[in-house]
C-alpha positions as CSV (number, residue, x, y, z in Angstrom):
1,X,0.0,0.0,0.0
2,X,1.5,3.7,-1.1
3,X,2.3,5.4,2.2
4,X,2.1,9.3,3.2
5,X,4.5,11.0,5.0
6,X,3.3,13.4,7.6
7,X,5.8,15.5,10.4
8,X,5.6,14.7,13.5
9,X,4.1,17.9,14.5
10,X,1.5,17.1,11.7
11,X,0.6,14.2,13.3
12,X,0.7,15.4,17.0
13,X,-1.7,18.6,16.3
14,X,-4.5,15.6,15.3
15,X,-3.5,11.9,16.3
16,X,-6.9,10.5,16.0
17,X,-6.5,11.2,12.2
18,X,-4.0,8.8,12.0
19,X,-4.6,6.0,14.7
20,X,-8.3,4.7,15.0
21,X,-10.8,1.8,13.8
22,X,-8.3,-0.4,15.3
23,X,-9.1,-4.2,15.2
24,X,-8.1,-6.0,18.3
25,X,-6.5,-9.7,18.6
26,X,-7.2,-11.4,22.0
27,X,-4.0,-14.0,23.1
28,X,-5.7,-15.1,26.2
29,X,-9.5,-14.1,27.3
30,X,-9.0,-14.8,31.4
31,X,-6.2,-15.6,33.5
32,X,-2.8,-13.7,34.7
33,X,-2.0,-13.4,30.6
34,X,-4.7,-12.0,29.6
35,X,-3.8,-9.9,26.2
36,X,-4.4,-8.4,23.0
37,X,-2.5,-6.6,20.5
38,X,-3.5,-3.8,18.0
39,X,-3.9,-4.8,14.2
40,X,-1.6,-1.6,13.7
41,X,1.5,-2.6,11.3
42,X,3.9,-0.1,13.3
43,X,8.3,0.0,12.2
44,X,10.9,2.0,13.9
45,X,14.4,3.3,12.6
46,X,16.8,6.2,13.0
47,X,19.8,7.5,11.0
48,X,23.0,8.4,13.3
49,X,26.4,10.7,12.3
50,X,28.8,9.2,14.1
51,X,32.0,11.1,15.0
52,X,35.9,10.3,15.0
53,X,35.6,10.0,18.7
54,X,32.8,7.2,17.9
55,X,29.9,8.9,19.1
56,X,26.9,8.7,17.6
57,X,24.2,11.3,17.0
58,X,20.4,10.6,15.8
59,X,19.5,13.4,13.5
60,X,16.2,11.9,11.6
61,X,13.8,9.4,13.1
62,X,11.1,7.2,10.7
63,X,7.6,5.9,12.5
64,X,5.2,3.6,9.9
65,X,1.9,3.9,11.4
66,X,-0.2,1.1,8.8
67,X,-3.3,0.8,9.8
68,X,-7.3,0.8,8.4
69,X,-7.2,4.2,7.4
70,X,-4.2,4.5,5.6
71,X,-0.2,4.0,5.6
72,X,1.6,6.4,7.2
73,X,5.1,7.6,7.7
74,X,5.5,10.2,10.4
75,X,9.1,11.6,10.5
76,X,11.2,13.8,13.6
77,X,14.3,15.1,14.8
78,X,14.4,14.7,18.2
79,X,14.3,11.9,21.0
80,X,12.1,14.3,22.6
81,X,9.0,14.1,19.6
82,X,9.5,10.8,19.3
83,X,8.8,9.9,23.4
84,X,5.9,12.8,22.6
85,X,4.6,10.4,19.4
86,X,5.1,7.5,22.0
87,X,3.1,8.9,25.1
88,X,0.4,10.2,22.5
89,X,0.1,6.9,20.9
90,X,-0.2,5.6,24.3
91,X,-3.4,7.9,25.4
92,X,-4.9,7.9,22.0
93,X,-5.0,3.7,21.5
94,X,-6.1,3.5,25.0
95,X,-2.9,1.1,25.5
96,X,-2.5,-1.1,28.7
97,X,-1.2,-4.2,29.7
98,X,-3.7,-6.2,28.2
99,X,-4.2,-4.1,25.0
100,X,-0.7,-3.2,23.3
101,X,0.9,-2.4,20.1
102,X,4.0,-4.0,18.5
103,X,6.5,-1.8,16.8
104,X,9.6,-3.3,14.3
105,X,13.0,-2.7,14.4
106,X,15.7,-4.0,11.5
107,X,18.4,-4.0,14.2
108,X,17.4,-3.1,18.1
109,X,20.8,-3.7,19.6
110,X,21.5,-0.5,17.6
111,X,18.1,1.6,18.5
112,X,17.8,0.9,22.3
113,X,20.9,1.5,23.1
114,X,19.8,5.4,22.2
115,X,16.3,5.1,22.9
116,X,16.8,3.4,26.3
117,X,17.9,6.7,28.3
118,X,15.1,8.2,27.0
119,X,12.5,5.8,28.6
120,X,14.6,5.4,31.8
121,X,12.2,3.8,34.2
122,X,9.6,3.0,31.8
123,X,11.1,-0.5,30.5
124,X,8.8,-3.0,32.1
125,X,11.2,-6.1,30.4
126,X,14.0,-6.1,27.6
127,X,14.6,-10.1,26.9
128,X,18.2,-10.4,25.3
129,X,20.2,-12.8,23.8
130,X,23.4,-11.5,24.4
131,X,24.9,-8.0,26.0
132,X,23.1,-4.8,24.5
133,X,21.6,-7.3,22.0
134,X,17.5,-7.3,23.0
135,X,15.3,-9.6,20.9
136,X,12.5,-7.5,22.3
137,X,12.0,-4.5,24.9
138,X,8.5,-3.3,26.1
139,X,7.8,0.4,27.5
140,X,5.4,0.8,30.1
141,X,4.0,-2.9,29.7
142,X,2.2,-1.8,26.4
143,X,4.8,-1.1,23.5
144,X,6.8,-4.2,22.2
145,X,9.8,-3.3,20.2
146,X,11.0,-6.6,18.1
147,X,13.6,-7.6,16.3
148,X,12.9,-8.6,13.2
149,X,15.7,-9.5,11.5
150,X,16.3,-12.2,14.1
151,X,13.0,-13.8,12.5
152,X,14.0,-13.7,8.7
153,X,17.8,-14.2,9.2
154,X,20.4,-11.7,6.6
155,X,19.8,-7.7,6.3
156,X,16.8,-5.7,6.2
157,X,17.1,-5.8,2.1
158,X,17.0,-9.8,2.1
159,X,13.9,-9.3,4.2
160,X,12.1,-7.2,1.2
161,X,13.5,-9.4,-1.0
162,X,11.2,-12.4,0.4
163,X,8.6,-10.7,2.2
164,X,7.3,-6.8,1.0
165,X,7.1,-5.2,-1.8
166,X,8.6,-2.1,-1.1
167,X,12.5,-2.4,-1.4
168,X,15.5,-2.0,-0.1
169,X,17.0,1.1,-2.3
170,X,20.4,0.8,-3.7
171,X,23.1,2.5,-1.8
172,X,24.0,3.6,2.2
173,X,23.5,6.8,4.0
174,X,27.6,8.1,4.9
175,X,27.3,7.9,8.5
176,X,30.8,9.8,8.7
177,X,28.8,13.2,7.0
178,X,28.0,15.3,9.8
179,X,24.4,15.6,10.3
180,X,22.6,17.3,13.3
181,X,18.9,17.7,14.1
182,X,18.9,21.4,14.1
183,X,19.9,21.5,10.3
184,X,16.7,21.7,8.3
185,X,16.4,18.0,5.9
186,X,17.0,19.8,2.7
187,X,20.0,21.0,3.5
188,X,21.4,17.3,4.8
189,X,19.7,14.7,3.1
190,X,18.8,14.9,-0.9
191,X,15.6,13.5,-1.7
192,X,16.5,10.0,-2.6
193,X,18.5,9.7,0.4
194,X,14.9,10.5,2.0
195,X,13.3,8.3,0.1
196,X,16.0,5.5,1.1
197,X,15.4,6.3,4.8
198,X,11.4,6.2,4.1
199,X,11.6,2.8,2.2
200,X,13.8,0.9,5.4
201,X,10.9,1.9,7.6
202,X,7.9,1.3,4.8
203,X,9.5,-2.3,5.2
204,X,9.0,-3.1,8.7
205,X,5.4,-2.1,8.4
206,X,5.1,-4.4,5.8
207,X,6.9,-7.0,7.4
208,X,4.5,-6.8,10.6
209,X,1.4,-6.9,7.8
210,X,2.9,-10.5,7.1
211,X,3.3,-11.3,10.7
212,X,-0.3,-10.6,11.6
213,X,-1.9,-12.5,8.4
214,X,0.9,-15.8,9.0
215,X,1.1,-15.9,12.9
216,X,-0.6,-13.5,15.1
217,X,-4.1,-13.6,13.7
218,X,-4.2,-17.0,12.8
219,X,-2.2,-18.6,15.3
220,X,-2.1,-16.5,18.4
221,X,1.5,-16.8,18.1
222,X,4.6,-14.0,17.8
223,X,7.8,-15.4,16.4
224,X,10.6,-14.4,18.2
225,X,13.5,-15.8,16.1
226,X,14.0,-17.6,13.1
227,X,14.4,-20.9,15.2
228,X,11.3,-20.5,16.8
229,X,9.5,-20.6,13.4
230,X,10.6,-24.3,13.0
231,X,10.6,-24.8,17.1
232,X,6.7,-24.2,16.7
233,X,6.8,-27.1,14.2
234,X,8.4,-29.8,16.2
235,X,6.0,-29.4,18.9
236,X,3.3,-29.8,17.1
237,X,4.9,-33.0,15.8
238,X,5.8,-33.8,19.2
239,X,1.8,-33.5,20.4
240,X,0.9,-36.3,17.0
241,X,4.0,-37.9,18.0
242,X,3.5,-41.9,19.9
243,X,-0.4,-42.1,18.3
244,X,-1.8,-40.7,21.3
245,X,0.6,-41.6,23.6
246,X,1.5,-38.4,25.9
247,X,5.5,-38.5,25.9
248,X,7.2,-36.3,28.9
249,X,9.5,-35.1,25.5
250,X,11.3,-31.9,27.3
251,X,12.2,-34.6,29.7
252,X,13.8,-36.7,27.4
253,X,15.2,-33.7,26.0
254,X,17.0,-32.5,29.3
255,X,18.1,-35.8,30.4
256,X,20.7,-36.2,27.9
257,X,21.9,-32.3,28.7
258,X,25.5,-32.4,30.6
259,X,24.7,-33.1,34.0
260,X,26.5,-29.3,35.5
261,X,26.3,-26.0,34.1
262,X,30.4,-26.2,34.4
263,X,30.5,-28.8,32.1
264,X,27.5,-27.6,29.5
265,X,29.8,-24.1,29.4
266,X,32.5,-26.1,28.3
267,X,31.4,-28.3,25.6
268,X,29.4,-25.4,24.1
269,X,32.7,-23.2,24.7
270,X,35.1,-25.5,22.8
271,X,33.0,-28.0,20.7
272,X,30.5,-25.7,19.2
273,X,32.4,-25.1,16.1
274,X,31.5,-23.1,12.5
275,X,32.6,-24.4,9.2
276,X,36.8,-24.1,7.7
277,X,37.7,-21.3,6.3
278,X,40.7,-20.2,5.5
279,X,43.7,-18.7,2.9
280,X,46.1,-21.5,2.0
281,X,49.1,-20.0,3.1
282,X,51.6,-20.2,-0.2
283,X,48.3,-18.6,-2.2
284,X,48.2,-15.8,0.5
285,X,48.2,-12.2,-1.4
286,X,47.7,-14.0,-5.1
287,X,44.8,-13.5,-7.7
288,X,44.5,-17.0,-8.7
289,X,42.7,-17.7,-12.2
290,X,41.1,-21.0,-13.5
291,X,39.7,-21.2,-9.9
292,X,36.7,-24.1,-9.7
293,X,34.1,-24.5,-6.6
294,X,31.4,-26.5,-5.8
295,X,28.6,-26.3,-3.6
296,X,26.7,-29.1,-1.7
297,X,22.8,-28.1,-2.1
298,X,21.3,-28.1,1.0
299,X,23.9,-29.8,3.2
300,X,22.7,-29.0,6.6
301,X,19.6,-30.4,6.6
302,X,20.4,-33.1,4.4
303,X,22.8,-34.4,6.9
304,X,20.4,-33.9,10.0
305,X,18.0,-36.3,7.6
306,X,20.4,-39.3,6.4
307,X,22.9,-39.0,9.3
308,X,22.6,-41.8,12.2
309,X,25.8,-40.2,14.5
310,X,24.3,-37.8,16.5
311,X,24.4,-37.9,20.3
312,X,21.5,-39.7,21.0
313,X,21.8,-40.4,25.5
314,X,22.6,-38.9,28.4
315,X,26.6,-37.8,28.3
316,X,28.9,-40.7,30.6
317,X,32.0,-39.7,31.7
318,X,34.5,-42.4,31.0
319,X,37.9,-43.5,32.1
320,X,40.6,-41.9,29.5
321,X,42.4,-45.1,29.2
322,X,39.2,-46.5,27.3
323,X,39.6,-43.3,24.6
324,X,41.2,-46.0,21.9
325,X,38.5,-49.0,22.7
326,X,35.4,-46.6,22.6
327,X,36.7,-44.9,19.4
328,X,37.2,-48.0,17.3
329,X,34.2,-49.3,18.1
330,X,32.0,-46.5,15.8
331,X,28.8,-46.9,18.1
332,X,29.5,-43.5,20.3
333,X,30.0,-40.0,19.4
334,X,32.8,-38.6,22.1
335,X,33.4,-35.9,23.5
336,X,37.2,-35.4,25.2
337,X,40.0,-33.2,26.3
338,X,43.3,-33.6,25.3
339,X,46.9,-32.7,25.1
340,X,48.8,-32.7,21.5
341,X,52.8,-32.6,22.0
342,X,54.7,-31.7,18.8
343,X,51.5,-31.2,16.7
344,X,52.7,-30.7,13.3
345,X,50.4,-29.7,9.9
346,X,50.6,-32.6,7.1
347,X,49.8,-30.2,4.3
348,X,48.8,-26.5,3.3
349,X,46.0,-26.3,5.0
350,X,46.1,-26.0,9.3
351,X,42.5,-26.7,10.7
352,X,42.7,-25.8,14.2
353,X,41.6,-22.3,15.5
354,X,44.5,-20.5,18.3
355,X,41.0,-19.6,20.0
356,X,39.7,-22.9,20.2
357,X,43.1,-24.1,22.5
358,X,42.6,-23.6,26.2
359,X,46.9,-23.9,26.1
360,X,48.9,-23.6,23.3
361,X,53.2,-24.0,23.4
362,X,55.3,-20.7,23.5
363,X,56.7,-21.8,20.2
364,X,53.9,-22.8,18.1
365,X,53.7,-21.5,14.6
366,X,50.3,-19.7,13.8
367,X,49.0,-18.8,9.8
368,X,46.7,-16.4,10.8
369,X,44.6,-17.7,13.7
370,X,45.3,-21.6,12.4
371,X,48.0,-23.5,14.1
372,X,50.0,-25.1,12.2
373,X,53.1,-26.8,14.8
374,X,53.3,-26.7,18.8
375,X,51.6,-28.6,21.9
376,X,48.4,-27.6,22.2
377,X,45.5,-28.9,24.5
378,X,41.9,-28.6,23.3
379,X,38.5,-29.8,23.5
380,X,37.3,-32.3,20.6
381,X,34.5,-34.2,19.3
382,X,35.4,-37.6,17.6
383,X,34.7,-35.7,14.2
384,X,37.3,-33.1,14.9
385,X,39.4,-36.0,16.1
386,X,39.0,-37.8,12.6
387,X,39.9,-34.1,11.1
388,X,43.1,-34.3,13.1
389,X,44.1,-37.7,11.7
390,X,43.6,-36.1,8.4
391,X,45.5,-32.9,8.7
392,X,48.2,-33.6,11.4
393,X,50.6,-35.4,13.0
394,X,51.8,-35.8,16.3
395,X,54.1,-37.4,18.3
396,X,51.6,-38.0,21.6
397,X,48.1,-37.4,22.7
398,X,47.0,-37.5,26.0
399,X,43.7,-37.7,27.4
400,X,42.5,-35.7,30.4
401,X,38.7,-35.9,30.4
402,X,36.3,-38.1,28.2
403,X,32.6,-38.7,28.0
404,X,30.6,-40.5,25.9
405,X,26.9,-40.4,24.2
406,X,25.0,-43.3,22.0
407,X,25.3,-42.2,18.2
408,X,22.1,-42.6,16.5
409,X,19.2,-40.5,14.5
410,X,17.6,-37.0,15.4
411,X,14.2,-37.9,16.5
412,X,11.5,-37.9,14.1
413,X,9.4,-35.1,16.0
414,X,12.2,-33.3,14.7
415,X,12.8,-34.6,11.5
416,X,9.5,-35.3,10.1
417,X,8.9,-31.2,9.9
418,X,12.2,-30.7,8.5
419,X,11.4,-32.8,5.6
420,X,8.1,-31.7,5.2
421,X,9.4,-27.7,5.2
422,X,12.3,-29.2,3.1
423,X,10.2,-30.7,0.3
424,X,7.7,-27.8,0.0
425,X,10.6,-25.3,-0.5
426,X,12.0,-27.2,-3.3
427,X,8.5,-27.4,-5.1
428,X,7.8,-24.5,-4.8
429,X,11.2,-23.4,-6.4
430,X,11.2,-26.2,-9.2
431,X,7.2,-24.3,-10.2
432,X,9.4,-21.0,-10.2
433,X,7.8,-19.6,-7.2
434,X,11.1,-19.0,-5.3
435,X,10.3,-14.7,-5.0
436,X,7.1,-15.7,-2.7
437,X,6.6,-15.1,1.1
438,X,5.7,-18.7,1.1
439,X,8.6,-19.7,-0.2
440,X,10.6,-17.5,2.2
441,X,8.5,-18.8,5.1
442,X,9.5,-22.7,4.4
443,X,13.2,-21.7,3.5
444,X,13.4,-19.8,6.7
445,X,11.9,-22.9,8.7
446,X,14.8,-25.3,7.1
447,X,17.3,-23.1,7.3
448,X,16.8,-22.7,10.9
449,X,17.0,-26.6,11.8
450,X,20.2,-26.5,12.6
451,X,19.9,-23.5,15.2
């Protein structure tokens, strides 16, 4: 829908204009949870100068407001309009706890971090995944601000790509220009640098449109991350799961987790590990022609689907001096700490990340990051073990601290969604129907299997 852009001021001297004939969807009718949200299709975003110094200075704020009577795009200069636009949107939607609005943001560690001062006191909870990185923050128990790209995956123009039809326009505001709020706009920002800050916040409205049609209305349910999309999945397989057989599945779930935070922190601290990539080091500053590459389509989930050697029972810690029995044997995936004297690179290519080894040797050779000679000690999985065996020698390894898990298959509560998301992807794509939001929705649910 074509939007209109109003000034803040505009919008402040007669707010009922632009908010009303709101449609309300209940959560929960009784009970401590009782809620509803707003069918108001709201995005946030700012535009900052930052200095040399690093500090950073909003000069132009965007607010979609896409609702019944039209799609709006009110647009200010201060943090002191916008908590105005906030406390008016408040009193004019009759917000409360029970009745709230949900606003978008492309990238919230960024936002709260200058909006947060400005509500000091008012934040009723910010739920984060990391430090200064909020999946979501709500003001005064009525205003959710959500991360969206945490849904989708990728940047806010692979988002339009899938899932609006306004775009993503070619090009980047300079964020080293120096901008300030008491410059008039048409003396900072040209037009289609306007119209590039309009479109990024025409998005989010759109994005919550396909929200409230997929998940909210329908299902009562707000995503919070792309995992969670497929998460929903599985537990609805779990609930068909056993042909009416109740199964205690978070139980079964949690009973093969490490049995102490200590040692959960240190299996996902030095197991968890992301794919190899690297410069082979006599190719290092070189512009190579003839270069070939190939691609394995799909090669996550196709290994959660055909793969039997995943960690399928509670962890047992084992004696070390079994490491060589239990290896050979191919029934257990293992997971072990050990010491590597003289570890020495076979070939070009040295797999093992200095950041992955809780010691490392005084006089080990690094090529940038990799190691590639010394005595180093390390956490590994049998995988990374077989990797080693490939890559290196060594003249002794020593065992310190061993346990052990049943290989087998992912359960099929797990897989049977997978597949299913899996298959209607690549129909979708062999019809040619690869630019729709349904096609983005069952990409998005394969591609976050492996989270």
């Amino acid at each position: 829908m074509p939007f209109q852009v109003i000034t803040i001021e505009k919008f402040l001297a007669m707010p009922y204009l632009y908010a009303n004939e709101i449609d309300v969807i209940w959560f929960a009718k009784k009970g401590k949870r009782k809620r509803s949200y707003l069918e108001l299709y709201c995005g946030f975003d700012i535009e900052t100068y930052t200095t040399n110094d690093h500090f950073g200075y909003m000069y132009i704020w965007q607010f979609s407001l896409y609702g019944k009577t039209g799609n709006y795009i009110i647009i200010g200069r201060t943090w002191a309009q916008f908590v105005k636009l906030i406390n008016t949107l408040i009193y004019e939607l009759r917000l409360t706890k029970e009745r709230r609005i949900l606003i978008a943001i492309a990238n919230a560690g960024f936002e709260h971090q200058f909006m947060k001062k400005h509500f000091a006191g008012r934040w009723s909870k910010v739920f984060a995944k990391e430090k200064r990185q909020p999946v979501y923050a709500i003001l005064d128990d009525c205003v959710e601000f959500r991360d969206v790209l945490l849904i989708t995956g990728g940047s806010l123009k692979t988002l339009a790509k899938e899932y609006t039809t306004t775009q993503k326009l070619v090009g980047d505001l300079d964020y080293s220009i120096p901008r300030t709020a008491s410059q008039p706009l048409n003396e900072i920002l040209t037009e289609q640098e306007l119209k590039y800050c309009y479109n990024d916040v025409a998005i989010l409205s759109e994005f919550m449109q396909y929200l409230f049609n997929s998940y909210i209305k329908p299902e009562k349910y707000i995503p919070l991350t792309k995992t969670g999309l497929l998460r929903r999945e599985v537990k609805k397989a779990i609930a068909e799961n056993g042909n009416g057989v109740k199964r205690d599945i978070m139980r079964e779930v949690y009973r093969c987790y490490p049995n102490s935070y200590e040692l959960y922190s240190k299996l996902m601290k030095w197991c968890f590990r992301g794919g190899y990539t690297h410069a082979n080091i006599r190719h290092v500053n070189k512009v190579l022609t003839g270069v070939k590459s190939s691609d394995i389509t799909s090669s996550y989930p196709y290994t959660m689907l055909a793969f039997d050697g995943f960690p399928v029972s509670p962890l047992r810690r084992e004696n070390v001096e079994d490491f060589d029995t239990l290896y050979n044997a191919g029934k257990y995936c293992l997971f072990f700490c050990a010491t590597f004297t003289n570890l020495k690179a076979k070939t070009d290519h040295a797999i093992e990340s200095k950041s992955k080894c809780i010691a490392i040797s005084p006089d080990a050779i690094i090529d940038n990051g990799r190691v590639r000679r010394g005595t180093i000690t390390v956490w590994l999985t049998c995988l990374d073990f077989k990797c080693y065996e490939m890559f290196y020698t060594f003249d002794k390894m020593q065992v310190h601290e061993l346990y052990s898990s049943v290989k087998g298959r992912l359960p099929r509560y797990l897989l049977k969604p997978l597949a299913q998301a899996y298959e209607k992807k690549a129909k979708m794509k062999h019809e040619g129907k690869g630019g729709s939001q349904e096609y983005a929705l069952y990409k998005s649910l394969v591609n976050s299997a492996y989270g």
